[in-house]
MISE-168965 format. One record per residue: residue number from 1; residue in one letter; x, y, z of N, C-alpha, C, O in turn. Coordinates in nm, 3 decimals. Layout:
// residues N
{atom NUM; a; {X; Y; Z}; {X; Y; Z}; {X; Y; Z}; {X; Y; Z}} ...
//
This chain:
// residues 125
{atom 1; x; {11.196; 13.637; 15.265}; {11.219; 13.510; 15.203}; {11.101; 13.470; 15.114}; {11.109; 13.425; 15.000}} {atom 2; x; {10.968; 13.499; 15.202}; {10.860; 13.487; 15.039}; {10.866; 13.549; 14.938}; {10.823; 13.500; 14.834}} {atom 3; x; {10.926; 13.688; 14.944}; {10.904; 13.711; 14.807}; {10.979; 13.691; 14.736}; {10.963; 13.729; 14.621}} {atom 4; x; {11.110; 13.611; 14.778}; {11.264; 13.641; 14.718}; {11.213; 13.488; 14.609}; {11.261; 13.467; 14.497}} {atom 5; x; {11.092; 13.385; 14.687}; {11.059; 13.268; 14.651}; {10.947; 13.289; 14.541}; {10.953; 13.214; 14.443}} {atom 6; x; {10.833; 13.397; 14.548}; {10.738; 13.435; 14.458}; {10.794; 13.494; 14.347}; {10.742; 13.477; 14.236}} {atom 7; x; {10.907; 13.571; 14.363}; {10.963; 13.634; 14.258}; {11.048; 13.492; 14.147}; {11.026; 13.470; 14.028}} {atom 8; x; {11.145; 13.418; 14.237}; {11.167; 13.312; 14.179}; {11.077; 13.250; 14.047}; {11.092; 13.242; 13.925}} {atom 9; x; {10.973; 13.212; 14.149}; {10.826; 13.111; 14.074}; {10.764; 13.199; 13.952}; {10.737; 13.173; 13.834}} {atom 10; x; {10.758; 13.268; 14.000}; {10.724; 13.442; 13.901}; {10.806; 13.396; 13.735}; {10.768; 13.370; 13.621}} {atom 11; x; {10.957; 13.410; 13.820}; {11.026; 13.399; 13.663}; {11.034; 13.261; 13.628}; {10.947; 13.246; 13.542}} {atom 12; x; {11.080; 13.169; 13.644}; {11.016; 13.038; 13.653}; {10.907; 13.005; 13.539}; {10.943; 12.935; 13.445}} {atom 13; x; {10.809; 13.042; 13.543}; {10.680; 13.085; 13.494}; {10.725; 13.121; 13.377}; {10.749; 13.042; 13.285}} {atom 14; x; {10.739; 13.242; 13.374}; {10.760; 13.325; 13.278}; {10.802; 13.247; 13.190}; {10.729; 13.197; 13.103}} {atom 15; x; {10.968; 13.219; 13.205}; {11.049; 13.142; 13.130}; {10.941; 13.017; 13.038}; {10.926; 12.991; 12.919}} {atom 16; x; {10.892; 12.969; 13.149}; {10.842; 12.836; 13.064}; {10.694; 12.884; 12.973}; {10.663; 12.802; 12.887}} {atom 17; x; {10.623; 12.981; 12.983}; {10.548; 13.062; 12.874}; {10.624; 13.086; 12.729}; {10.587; 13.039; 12.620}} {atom 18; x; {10.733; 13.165; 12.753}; {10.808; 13.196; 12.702}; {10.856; 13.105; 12.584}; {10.856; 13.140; 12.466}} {atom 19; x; {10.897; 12.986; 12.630}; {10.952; 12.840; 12.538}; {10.806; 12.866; 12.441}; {10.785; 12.917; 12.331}} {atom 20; x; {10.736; 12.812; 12.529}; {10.579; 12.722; 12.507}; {10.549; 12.830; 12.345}; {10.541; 12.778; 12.233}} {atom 21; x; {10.537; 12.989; 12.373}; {10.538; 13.018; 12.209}; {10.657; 13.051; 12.128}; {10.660; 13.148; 12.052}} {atom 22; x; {10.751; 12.972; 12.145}; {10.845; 12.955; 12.073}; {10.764; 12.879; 11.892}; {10.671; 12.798; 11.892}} {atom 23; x; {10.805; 12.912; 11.813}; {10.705; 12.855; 11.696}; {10.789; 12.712; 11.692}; {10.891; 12.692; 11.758}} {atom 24; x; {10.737; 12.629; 11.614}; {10.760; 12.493; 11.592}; {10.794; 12.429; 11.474}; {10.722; 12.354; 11.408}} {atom 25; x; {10.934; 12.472; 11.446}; {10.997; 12.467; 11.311}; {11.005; 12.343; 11.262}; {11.017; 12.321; 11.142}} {atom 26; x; {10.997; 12.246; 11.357}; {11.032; 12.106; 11.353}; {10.875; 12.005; 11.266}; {10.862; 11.902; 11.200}} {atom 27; x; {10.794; 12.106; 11.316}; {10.651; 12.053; 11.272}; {10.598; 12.126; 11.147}; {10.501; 12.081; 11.085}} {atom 28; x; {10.664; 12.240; 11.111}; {10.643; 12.308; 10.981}; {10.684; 12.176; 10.837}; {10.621; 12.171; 10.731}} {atom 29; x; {10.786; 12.096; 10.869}; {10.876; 12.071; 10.760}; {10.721; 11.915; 10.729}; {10.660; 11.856; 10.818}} {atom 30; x; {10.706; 11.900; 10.597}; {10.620; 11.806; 10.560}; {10.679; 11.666; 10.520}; {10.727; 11.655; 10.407}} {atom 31; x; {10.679; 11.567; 10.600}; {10.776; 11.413; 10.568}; {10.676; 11.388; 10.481}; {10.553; 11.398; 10.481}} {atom 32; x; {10.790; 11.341; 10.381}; {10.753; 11.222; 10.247}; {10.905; 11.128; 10.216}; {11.022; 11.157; 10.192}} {atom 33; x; {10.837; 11.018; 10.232}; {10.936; 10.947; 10.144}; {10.902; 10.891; 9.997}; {10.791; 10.895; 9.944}} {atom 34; x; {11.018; 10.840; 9.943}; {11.024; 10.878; 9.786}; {10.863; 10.818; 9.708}; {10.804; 10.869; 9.613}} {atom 35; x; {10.825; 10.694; 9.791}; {10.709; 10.626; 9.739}; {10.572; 10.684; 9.765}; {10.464; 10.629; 9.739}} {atom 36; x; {10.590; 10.803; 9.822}; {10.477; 10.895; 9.859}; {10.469; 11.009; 9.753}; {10.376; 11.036; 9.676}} {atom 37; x; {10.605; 11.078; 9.772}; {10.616; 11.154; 9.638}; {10.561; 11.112; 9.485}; {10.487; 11.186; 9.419}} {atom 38; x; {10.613; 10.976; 9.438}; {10.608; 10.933; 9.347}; {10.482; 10.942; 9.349}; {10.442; 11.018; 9.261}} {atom 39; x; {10.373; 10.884; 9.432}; {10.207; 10.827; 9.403}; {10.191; 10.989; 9.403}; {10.140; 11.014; 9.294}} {atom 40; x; {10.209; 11.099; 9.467}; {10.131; 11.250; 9.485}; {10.184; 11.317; 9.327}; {10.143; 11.432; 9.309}} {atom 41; x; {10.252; 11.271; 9.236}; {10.288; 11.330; 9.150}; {10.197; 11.257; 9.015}; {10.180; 11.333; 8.920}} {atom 42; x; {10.162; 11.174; 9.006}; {10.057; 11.109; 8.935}; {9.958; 11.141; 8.913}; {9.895; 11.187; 9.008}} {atom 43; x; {9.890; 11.134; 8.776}; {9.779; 11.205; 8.750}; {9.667; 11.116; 8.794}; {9.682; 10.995; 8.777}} {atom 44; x; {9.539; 11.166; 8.857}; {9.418; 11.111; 8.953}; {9.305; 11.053; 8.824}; {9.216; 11.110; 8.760}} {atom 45; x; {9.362; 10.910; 8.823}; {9.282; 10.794; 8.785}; {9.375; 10.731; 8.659}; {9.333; 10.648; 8.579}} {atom 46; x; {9.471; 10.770; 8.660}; {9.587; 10.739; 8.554}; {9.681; 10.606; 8.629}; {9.722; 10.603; 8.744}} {atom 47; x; {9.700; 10.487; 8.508}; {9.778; 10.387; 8.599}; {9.890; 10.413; 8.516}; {9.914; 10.435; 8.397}} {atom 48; x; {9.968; 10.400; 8.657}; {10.125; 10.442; 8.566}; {10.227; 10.265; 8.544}; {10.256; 10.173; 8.620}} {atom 49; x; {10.246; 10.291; 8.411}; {10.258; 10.143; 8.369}; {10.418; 10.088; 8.428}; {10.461; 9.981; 8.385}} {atom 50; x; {10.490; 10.159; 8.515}; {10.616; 10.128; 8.535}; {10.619; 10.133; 8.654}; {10.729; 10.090; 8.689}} {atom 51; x; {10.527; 10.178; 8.782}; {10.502; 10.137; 8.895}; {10.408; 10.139; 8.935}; {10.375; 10.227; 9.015}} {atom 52; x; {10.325; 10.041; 8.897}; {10.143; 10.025; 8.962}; {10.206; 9.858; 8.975}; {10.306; 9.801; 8.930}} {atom 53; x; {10.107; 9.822; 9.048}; {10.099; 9.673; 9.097}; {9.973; 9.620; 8.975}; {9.892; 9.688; 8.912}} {atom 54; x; {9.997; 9.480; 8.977}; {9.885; 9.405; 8.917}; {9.734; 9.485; 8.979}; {9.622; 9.489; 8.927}} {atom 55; x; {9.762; 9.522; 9.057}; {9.604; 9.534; 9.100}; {9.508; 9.652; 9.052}; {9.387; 9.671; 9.041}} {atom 56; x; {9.614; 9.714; 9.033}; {9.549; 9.879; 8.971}; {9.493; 9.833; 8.897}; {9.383; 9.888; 8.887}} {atom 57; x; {9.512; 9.720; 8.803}; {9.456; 9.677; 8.632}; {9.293; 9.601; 8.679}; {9.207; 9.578; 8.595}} {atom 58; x; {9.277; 9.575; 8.810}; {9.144; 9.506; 8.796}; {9.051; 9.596; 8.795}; {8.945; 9.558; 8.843}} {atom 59; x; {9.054; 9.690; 8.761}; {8.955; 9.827; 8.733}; {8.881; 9.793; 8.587}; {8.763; 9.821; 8.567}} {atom 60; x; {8.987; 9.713; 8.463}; {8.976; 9.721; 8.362}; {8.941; 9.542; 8.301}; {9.029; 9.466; 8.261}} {atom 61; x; {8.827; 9.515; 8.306}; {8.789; 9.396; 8.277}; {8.869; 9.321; 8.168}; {8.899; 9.382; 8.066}} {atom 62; x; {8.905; 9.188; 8.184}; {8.957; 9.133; 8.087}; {9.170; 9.127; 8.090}; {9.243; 9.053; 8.025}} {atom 63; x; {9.207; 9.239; 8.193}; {9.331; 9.263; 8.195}; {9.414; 9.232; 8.300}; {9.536; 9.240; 8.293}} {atom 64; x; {9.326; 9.183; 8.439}; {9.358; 9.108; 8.537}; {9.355; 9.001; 8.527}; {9.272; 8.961; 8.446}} {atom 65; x; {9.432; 8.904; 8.592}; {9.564; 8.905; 8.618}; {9.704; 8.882; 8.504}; {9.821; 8.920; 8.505}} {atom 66; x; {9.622; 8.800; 8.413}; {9.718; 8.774; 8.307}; {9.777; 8.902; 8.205}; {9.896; 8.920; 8.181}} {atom 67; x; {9.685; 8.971; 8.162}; {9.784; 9.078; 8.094}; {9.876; 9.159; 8.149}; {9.990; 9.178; 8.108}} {atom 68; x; {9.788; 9.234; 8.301}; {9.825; 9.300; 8.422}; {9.983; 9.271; 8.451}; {10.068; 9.360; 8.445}} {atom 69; x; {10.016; 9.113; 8.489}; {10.173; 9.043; 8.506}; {10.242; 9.054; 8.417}; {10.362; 9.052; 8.447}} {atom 70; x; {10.204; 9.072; 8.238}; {10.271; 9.087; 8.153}; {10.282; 9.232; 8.132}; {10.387; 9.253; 8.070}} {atom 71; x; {10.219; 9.340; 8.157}; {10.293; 9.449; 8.188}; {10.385; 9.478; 8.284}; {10.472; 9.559; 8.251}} {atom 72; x; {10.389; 9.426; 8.407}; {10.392; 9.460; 8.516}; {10.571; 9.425; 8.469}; {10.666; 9.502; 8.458}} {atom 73; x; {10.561; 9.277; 8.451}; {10.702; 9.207; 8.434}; {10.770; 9.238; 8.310}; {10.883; 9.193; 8.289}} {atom 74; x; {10.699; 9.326; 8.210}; {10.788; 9.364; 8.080}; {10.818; 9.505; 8.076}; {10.834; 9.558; 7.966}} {atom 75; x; {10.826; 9.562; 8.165}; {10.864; 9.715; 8.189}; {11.021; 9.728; 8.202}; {11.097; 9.634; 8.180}} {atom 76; x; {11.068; 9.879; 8.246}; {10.989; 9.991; 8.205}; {11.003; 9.989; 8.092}; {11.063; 9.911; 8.018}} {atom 77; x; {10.917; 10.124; 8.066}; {10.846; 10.110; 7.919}; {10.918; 10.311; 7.927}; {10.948; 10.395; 8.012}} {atom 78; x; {10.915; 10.297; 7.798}; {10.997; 10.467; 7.763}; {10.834; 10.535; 7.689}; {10.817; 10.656; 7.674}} {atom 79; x; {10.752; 10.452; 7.660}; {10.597; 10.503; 7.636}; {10.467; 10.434; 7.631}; {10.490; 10.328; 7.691}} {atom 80; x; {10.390; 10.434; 7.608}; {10.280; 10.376; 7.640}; {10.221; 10.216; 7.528}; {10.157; 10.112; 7.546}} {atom 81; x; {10.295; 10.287; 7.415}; {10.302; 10.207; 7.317}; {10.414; 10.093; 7.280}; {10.422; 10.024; 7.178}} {atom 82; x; {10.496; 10.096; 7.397}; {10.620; 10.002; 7.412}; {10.570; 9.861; 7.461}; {10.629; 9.754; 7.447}} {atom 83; x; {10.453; 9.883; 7.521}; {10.327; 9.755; 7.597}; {10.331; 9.691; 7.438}; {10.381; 9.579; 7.437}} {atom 84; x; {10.289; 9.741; 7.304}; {10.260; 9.634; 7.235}; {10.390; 9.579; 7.156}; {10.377; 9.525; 7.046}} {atom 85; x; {10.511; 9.595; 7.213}; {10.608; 9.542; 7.181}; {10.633; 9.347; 7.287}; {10.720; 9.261; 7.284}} {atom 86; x; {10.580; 9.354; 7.319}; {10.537; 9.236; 7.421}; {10.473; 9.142; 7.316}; {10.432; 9.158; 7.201}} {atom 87; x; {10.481; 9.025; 7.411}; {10.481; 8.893; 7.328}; {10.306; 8.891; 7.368}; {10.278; 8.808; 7.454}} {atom 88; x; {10.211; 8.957; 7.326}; {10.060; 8.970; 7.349}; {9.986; 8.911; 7.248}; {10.006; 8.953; 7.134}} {atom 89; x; {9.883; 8.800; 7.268}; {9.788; 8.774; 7.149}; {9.706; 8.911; 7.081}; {9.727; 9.029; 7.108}} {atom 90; x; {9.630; 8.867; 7.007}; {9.596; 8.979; 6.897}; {9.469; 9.042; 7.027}; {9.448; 9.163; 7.035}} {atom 91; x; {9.404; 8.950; 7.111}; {9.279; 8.978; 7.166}; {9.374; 9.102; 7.284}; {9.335; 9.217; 7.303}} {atom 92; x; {9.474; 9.053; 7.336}; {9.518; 9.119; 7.470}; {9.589; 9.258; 7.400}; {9.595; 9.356; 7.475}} {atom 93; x; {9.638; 9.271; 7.276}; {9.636; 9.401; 7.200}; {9.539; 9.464; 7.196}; {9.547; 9.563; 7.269}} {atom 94; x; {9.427; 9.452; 7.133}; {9.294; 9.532; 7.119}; {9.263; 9.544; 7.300}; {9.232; 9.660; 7.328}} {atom 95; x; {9.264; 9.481; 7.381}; {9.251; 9.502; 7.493}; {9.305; 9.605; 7.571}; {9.267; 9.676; 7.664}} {atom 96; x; {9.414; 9.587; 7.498}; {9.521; 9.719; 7.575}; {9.476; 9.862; 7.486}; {9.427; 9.965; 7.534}} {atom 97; x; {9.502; 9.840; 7.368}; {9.408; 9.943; 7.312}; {9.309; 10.083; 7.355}; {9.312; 10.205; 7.363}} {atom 98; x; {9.192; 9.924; 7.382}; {9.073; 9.979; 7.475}; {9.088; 10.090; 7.567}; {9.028; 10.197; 7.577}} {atom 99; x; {9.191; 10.030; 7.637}; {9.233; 10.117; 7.771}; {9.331; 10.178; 7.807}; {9.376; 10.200; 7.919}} {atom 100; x; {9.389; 10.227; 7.623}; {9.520; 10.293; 7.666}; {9.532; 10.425; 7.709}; {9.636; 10.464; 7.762}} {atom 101; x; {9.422; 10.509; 7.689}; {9.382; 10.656; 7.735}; {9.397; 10.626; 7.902}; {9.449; 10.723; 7.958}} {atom 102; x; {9.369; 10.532; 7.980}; {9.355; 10.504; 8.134}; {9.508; 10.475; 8.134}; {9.504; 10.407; 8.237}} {atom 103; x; {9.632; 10.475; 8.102}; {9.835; 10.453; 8.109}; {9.867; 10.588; 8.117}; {9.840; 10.685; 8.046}} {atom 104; x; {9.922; 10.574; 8.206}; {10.066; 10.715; 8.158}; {10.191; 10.615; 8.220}; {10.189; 10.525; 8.304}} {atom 105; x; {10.299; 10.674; 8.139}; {10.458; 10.644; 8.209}; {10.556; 10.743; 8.248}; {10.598; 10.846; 8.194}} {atom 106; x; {10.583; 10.676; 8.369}; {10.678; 10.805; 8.440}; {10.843; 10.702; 8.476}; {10.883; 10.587; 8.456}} {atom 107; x; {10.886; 10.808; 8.528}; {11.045; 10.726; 8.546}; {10.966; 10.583; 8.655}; {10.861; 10.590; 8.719}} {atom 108; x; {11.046; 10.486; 8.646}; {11.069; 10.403; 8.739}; {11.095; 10.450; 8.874}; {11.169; 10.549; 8.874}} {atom 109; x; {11.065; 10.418; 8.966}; {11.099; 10.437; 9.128}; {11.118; 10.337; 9.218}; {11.029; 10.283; 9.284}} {atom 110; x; {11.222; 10.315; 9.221}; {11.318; 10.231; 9.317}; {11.214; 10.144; 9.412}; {11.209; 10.022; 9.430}} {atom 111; x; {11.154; 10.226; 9.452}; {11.068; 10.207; 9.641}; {10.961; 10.158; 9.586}; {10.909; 10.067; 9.652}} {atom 112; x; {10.900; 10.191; 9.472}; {10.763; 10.134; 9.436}; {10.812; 10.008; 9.354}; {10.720; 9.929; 9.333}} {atom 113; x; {10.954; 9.964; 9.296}; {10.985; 9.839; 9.211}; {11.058; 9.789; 9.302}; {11.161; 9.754; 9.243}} {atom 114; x; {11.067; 9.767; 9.400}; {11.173; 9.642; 9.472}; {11.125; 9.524; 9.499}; {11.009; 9.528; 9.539}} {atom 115; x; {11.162; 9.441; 9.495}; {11.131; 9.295; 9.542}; {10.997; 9.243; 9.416}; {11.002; 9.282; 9.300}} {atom 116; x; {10.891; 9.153; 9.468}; {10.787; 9.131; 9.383}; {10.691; 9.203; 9.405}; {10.583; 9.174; 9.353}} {atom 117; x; {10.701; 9.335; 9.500}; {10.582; 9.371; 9.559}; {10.477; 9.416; 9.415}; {10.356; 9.395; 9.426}} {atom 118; x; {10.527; 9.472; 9.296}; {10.438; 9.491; 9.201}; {10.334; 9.397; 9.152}; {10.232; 9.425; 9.090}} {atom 119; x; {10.396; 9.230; 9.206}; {10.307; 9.151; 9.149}; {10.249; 9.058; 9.203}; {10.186; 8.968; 9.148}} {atom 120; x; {10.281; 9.089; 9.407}; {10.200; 9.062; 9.469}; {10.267; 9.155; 9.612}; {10.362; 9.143; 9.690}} {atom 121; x; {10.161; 9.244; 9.590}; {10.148; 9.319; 9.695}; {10.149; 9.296; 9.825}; {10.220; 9.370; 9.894}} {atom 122; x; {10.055; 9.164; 9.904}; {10.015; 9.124; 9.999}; {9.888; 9.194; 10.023}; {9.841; 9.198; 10.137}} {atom 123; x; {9.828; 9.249; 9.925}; {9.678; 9.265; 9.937}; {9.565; 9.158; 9.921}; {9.518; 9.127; 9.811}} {atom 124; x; {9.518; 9.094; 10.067}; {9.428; 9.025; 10.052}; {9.278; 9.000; 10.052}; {9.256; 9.100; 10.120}} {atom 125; x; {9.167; 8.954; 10.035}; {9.071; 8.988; 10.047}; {9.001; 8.875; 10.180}; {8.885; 8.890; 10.219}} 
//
């Protein structure tokens, strides 16, 4: 009867080794959702003018908050130069100007434009 019980425990054992290097297909696969994708596809230090929030723009003196909302709220834009189609004084043109090498535009994305979050995030200080 012990060994009929050691042999049992024996395979028992085994079995559950066995699982344990089973590989882990479930942990191979990499989660993103769409608003993750969107930011990892963006070029690194580029504000993209059709889904950045007001806030990206306080990098660029003179363009927070007031020009910043008038991009933000006159989008999308089909290019970079569609910004000076906007109702902008002559100063907030040359402004944009300044810093149009720092824009790129990409499609719109749903997850990054819903609600007001572009033009107030809930980032506080």
């Amino acid at each position: 009867m012990k060994r009929l019980g050691t042999w049992l425990l024996a395979a028992v054992m085994a079995i559950g080794l066995l699982g344990a290097m089973a590989p882990k297909t479930a942990l191979a696969v990499e989660l993103r959702n769409a608003a993750d994708a969107k930011l990892a596809e963006q070029k690194e230090g580029l504000v993209d003018l059709n889904n950045a929030s007001v806030r990206r723009f306080q990098q660029f003196p003179g363009m927070y908050p007031t020009l910043a909302g008038k991009i933000v709220v006159g989008g999308p834009y089909a290019s970079i130069d569609d910004v000076l189609n906007l109702d902008l004084t002559q100063r907030q043109q040359e402004l944009f100007e300044k810093y149009k090498d720092n824009f790129t535009v990409t499609d719109p994305e749903l997850a990054l434009n819903v609600g007001f979050d572009r033009i107030n995030d809930g980032q506080y200080r």
